[in-house]
ZAMARGU-4260 file (C-alpha; in steps of 0.2 Angstrom, whole numbers, plus 5000, padded with zeros to 4 digits):
<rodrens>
0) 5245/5205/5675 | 5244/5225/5675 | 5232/5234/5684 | 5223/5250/5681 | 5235/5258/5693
5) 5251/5250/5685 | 5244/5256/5666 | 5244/5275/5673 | 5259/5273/5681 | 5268/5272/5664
10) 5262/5290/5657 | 5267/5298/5674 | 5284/5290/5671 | 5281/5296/5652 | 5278/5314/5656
15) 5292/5313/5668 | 5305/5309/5658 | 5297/5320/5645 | 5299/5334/5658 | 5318/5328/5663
20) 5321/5331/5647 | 5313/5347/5645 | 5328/5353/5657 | 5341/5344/5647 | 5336/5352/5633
25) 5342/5368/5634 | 5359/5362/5626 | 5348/5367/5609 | 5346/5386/5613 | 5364/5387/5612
30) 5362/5396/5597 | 5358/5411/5605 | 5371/5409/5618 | 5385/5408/5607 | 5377/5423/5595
35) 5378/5431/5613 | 5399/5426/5614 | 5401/5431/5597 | 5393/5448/5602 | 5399/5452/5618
40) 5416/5442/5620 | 5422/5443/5602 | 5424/5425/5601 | 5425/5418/5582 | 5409/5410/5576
45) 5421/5393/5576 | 5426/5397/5594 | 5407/5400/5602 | 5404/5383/5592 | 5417/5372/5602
50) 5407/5370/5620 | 5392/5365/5610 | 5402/5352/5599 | 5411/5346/5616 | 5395/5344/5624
55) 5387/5334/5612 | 5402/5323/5609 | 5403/5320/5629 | 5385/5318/5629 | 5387/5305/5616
60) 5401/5295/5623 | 5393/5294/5641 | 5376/5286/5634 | 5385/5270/5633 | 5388/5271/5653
65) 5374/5278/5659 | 5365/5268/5647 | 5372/5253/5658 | 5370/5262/5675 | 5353/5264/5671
70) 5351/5245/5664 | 5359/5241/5684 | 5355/5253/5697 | 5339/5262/5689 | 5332/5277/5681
75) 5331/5286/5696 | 5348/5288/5704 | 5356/5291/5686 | 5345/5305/5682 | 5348/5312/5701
80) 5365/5312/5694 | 5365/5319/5679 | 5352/5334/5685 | 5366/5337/5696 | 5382/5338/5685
85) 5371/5347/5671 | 5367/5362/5682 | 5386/5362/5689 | 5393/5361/5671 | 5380/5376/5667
90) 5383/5385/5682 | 5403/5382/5682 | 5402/5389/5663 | 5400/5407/5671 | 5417/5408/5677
95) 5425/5401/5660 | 5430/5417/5651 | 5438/5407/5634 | 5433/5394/5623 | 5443/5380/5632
100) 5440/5380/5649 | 5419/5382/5644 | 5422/5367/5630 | 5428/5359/5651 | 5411/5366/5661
105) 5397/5367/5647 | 5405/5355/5635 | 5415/5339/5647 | 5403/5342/5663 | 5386/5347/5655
110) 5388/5333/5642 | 5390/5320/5653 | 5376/5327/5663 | 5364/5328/5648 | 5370/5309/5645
115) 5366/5302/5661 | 5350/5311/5662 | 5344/5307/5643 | 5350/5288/5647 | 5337/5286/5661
120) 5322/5294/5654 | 5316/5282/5636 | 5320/5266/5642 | 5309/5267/5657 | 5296/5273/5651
125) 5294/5261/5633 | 5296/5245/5645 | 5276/5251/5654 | 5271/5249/5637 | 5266/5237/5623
130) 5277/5234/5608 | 5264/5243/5596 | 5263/5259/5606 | 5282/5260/5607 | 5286/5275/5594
135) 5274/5284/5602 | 5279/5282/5621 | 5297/5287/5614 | 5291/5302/5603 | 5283/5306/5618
140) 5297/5306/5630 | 5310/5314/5618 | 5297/5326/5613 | 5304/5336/5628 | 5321/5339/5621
145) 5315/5347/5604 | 5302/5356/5614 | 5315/5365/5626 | 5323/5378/5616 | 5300/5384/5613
150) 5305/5390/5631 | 5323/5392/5635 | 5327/5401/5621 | 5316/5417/5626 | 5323/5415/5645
155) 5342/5415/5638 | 5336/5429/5627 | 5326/5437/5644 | 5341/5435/5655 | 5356/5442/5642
160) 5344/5459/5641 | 5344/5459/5656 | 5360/5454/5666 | 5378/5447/5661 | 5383/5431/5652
165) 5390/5426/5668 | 5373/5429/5679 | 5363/5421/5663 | 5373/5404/5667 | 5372/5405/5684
170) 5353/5404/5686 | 5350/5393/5672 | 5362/5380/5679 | 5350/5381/5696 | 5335/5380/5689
175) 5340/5363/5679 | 5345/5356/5693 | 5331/5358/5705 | 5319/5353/5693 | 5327/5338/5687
180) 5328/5330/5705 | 5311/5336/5707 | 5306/5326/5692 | 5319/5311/5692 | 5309/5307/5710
185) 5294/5299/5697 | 5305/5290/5688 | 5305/5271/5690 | 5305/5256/5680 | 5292/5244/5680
190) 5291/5228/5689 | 5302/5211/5684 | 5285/5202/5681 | 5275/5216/5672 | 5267/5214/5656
195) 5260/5229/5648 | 5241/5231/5643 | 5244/5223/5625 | 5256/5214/5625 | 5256/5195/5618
200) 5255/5181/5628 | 5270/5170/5630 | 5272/5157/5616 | 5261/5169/5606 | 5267/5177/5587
205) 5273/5195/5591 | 5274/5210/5575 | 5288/5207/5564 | 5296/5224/5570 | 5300/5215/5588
210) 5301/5197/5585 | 5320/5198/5589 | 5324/5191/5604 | 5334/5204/5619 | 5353/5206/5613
215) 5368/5210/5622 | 5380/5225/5618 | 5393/5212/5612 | 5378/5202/5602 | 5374/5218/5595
220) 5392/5225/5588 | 5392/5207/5579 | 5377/5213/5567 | 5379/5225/5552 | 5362/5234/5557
225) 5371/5242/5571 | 5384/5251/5559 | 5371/5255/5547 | 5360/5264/5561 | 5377/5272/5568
230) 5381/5280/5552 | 5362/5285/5547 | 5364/5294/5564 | 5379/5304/5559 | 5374/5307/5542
235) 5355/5312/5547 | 5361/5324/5565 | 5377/5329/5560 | 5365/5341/5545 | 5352/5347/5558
240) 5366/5354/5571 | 5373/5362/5557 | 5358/5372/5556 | 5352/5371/5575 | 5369/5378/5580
245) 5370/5393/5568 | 5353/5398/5565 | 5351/5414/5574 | 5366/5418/5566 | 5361/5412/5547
250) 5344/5424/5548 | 5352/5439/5553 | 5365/5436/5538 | 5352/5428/5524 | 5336/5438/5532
255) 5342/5452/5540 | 5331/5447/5554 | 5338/5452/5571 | 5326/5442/5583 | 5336/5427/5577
260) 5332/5417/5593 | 5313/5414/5587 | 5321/5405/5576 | 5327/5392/5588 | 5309/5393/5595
265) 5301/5387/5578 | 5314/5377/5573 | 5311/5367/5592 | 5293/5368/5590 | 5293/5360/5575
270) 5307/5348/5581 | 5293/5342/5595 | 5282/5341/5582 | 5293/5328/5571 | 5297/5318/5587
275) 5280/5314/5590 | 5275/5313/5573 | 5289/5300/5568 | 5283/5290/5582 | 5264/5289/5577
280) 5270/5286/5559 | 5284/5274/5561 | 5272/5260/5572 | 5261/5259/5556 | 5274/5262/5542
285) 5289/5255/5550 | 5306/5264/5556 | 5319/5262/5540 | 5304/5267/5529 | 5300/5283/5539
290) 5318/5287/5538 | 5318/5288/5521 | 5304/5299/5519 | 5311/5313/5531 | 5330/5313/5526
295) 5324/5312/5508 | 5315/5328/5510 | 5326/5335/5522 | 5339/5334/5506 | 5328/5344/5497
300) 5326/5356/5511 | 5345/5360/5515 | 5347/5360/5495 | 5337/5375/5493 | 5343/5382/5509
305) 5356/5395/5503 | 5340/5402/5490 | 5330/5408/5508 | 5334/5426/5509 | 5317/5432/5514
310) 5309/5430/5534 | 5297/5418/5524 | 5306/5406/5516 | 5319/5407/5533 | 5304/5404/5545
315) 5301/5390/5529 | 5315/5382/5530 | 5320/5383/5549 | 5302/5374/5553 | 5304/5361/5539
320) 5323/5357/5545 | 5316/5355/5561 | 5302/5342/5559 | 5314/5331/5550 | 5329/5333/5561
325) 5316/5327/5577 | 5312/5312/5566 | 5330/5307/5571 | 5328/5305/5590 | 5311/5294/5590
330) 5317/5283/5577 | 5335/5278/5583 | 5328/5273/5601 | 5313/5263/5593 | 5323/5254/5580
335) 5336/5251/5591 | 5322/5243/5603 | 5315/5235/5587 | 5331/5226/5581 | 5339/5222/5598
340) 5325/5222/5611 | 5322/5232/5629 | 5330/5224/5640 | 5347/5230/5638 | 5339/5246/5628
345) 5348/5257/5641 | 5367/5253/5635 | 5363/5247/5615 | 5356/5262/5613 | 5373/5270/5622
350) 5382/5264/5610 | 5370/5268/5594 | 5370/5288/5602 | 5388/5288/5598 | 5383/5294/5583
355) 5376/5306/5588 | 5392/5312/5595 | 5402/5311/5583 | 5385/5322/5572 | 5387/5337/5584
360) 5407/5339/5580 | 5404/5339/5562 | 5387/5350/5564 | 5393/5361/5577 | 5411/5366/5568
365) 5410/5364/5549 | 5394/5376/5546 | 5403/5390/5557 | 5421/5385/5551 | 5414/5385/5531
370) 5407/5402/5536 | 5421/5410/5542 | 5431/5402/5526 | 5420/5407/5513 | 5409/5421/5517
375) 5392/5410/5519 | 5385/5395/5524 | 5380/5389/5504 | 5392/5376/5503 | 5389/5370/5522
380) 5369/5368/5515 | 5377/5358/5500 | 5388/5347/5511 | 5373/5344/5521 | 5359/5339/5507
385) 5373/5325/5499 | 5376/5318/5519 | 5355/5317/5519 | 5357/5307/5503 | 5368/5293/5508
390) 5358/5293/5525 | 5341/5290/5516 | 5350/5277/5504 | 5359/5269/5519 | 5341/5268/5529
395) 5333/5261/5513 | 5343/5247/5513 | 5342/5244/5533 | 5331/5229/5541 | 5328/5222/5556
400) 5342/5206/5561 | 5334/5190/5557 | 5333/5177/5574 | 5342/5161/5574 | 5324/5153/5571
405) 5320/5165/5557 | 5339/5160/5547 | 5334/5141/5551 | 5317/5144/5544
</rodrens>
C-alpha cells in the first residue's frame, strides 16, 4: 500500500547508499597510493600491496557481521559506524611508516569500516523496490564504489603533488568520515508492511528468478548454489584486483605512460558503467547467464593482456577489464537476493562477500609478487584468463535452489 511519497523515498535512500559508497570507494584508488609507497618509501611492489589485500580480506570477513547488524539494528547506525572506523583506519594509516602496522590502520580498521558501511547500503535500498527492478536498484547502489576512484584518484594524485603521504591520509580519512554521516542520516529501511509499487499480490505467481521463499544463513550453507556463487566470486574478483591493484604501475612498464593514475580513472568509470549495465541486462537475461557472458570475455581480455604495449590498447584493455570486473558486484547481491530472498539479504550476502575476501589476497599479492619474480606481469595475465575460465564454466552451470513445492511438483 505505497504511496507516492513512500515510492520516492526509495531512490533517496538509493542515491544514498550510492553516495556512502562513493566515500567507501576510495579503497580502489590504492593504486596510486601504493605507486606512491613504492616511490617515496622504497617499499617492494609486494609490500605496498599487503594494506590493500588486508583490507579487502577484513572487508570481506566483516560482511557476515554487519550484514547481521544491519538485518537487526538498521542501515543507519551500521553505516554511522563504518563512516567512522573507515576515516580513523585512513587517518591512523598516516602515522604507519612500514607495511605492517598500515596492513593494522588501512588494511584491519579501514576493512572493517568499508564492511560495515558497504553492508548497510544494497539491502536497503532493493527492499523499496519490486523484484523486477532489483538489478537495477543494486547496479545503482554499487554503482558508487566503481565510480570512486573517477574522483578519488585525481585528489590522491592532487594531494601527493602537493603535500606528504602522511598529510594525504590525513585529509582523506576526514573527509570520508564527515560525508558518510552526513549521507548514512538518509538511510532507512522500509516499513514491516510495505509493498513496493509492482510487486505481486499475495498468493499471486512471482518470476521464476524470486520464487524461492526467504532463507536463513544456516538454510543457505545447506545448498550447493551458495559454494558455487562463493567460488565464481573468487575466481571472477580475484582477476580484476590483480589488475585494479597494479595498474598505474603495469602502464608505466607496458606503456611508458607516466600519468598511470588515469588509468584507475578509466578503469572506475568503466567499472560504474558495467555495474549498472549488469543490472539493466541481468533483469531480462538472468544472473548466471550474464555471468557468463562477462567472464567469458574478460578471459579473452586478460589473455591478450601482456600484447598491450601501446597507450591505446592499455586505455583498451584497462576500460574493458573494468566493465567486466563491475559486473561482479551487481550480480553477486541480486543473485544472492534471487536464490535466497531479501529478508535476511544483509548477512547471506555477508557470507557470499567472503569471496570476495579471499579475491583481494590473491589479486592484490600474486600480480605484484609474479612481477617482482619474473620481470612482468605476463604470467599473472595468464593465471588470470584460466581463473575467468572455470568462473564462466562454474556460473554456466549455477541455477536458482528449487522450493520444497517446486521438488514435490
Amino acid at each position: 500500500m505505497p504511496s507516492s511519497p513512500s515510492a520516492s523515498r526509495g531512490w533517496i535512500v538509493t542515491f544514498a547508499g550510492l553516495g556512502i559508497n562513493l566515500v567507501l570507494g576510495a579503497l580502489y584508488a590504492w593504486s596510486v597510493m601504493g605507486k606512491a609507497l613504492v616511490v617515496q618509501w622504497k617499499w617492494s611492489k609486494a609490500d605496498a600491496g599487503l594494506p590493500f589485500a588486508v583490507c579487502t580480506a577484513a572487508f570481506a570477513v566483516m560482511m557476515i557481521f554487519a550484514g547481521r547488524a544491519q538485518d537487526k539494528l538498521g542501515p543507519r547506525r551500521v553505516a554511522q559506524l563504518g563512516g567512522l572506523l573507515w576515516g580513523a583506519g585512513l587517518a591512523a594509516s598516516a602515522y604507519a611508516h612500514t607495511p605492517l602496522t598500515m596492513a593494522l590502520t588501512f588494511g584491519v580498521l579501514g576493512g572493517i569500516g568499508i564492511g560495515l558501511g558497504y553492508s548497510a547500503t544494497t539491502p536497503a535500498a532493493i527492499k523499496w523496490f519490486p523484484p523486477a527492478r532489483k538489478g537495477l536498484i543494486t547496479g545503482l547502489v554499487v554503482a558508487g564504489v566503481g565510480s570512486a576512484a573517477i574522483y578519488v584518484s585525481p585528489l590522491t594524485q592532487w594531494l601527493l603533488g602537493r603535500t606528504s603521504i602522511e598529510n594525504t591520509f590525513l585529509v582523506l580519512g576526514a573527509g570520508a568520515f564527515v560525508l558518510i554521516l552526513l549521507f548514512s542520516l538518509i538511510l532507512s529501511n522500509p516499513p514491516a508492511d510495505f509493498r513496493p509499487t509492482g510487486a505481486p499480490a499475495t498468493g499471486a505467481p512471482r518470476p521464476a528468478a524470486v520464487a524461492g521463499r526467504d532463507r536463513d544463513w544456516p538454510e543457505m550453507l545447506r545448498t550447493p548454489q551458495f559454494y558455487l556463487l562463493w567460488l565464481i566470486y573468487i575466481l571472477a574478483a580475484a582477476a580484476g584486483l590483480m589488475l585494479i591493484s597494479n595498474v598505474a604501475i603495469i602502464a608505466k612498464e607496458q606503456a611508458g605512460w607516466e600519468a598511470g593514475f588515469v588509468g584507475v580513472m578509466i578503469l572506475a568509470a568503466f567499472n560504474t558503467l558495467g555495474r549498472i549495465a549488469a543490472g539493466y541486462v541481468s533483469d531480462r537475461l538472468g544472473r548466471t547467464r550474464t555471468m557468463l557472458v562477462a567472464f567469458g570475455l574478460q578471459a579473452v581480455n586478460m589473455a591478450l593482456f601482456a600484447q598491450y604495449d601501446s597507450l591505446a590498447l592499455i586505455i583498451f584493455g584497462t576500460a574493458f577489464t573494468g566493465l567486466c570486473y563491475g559486473t561482479i558486484f551487481t550480480l553477486m547481491p541480486a543473485a544472492t537476493a534471487d536464490f535466497y530472498g531479501v529478508r535476511n539479504l544483509g548477512v547471506n550476502y555477508g557470507f557470499v562477500f567472503t569471496g570476495f575476501g579471499v579475491a583481494g589476497v590473491l589479486g592484490s599479492r600474486y600480480g605484484g609478487m609474479i612481477r617482482d619474480f619474473f620481470g612482468s606481469y605476463a604470467m599473472a595475465y595468464k593465471i588470470c584468463a584460466a581463473m575467468l575460465v572455470v568462473a564462466a564454466v562454474l556460473a554456466f552451470f549455477t541455477r536458482a535452489p528449487k522450493t520444497a513445492e517446486a521438488k514435490a511438483a
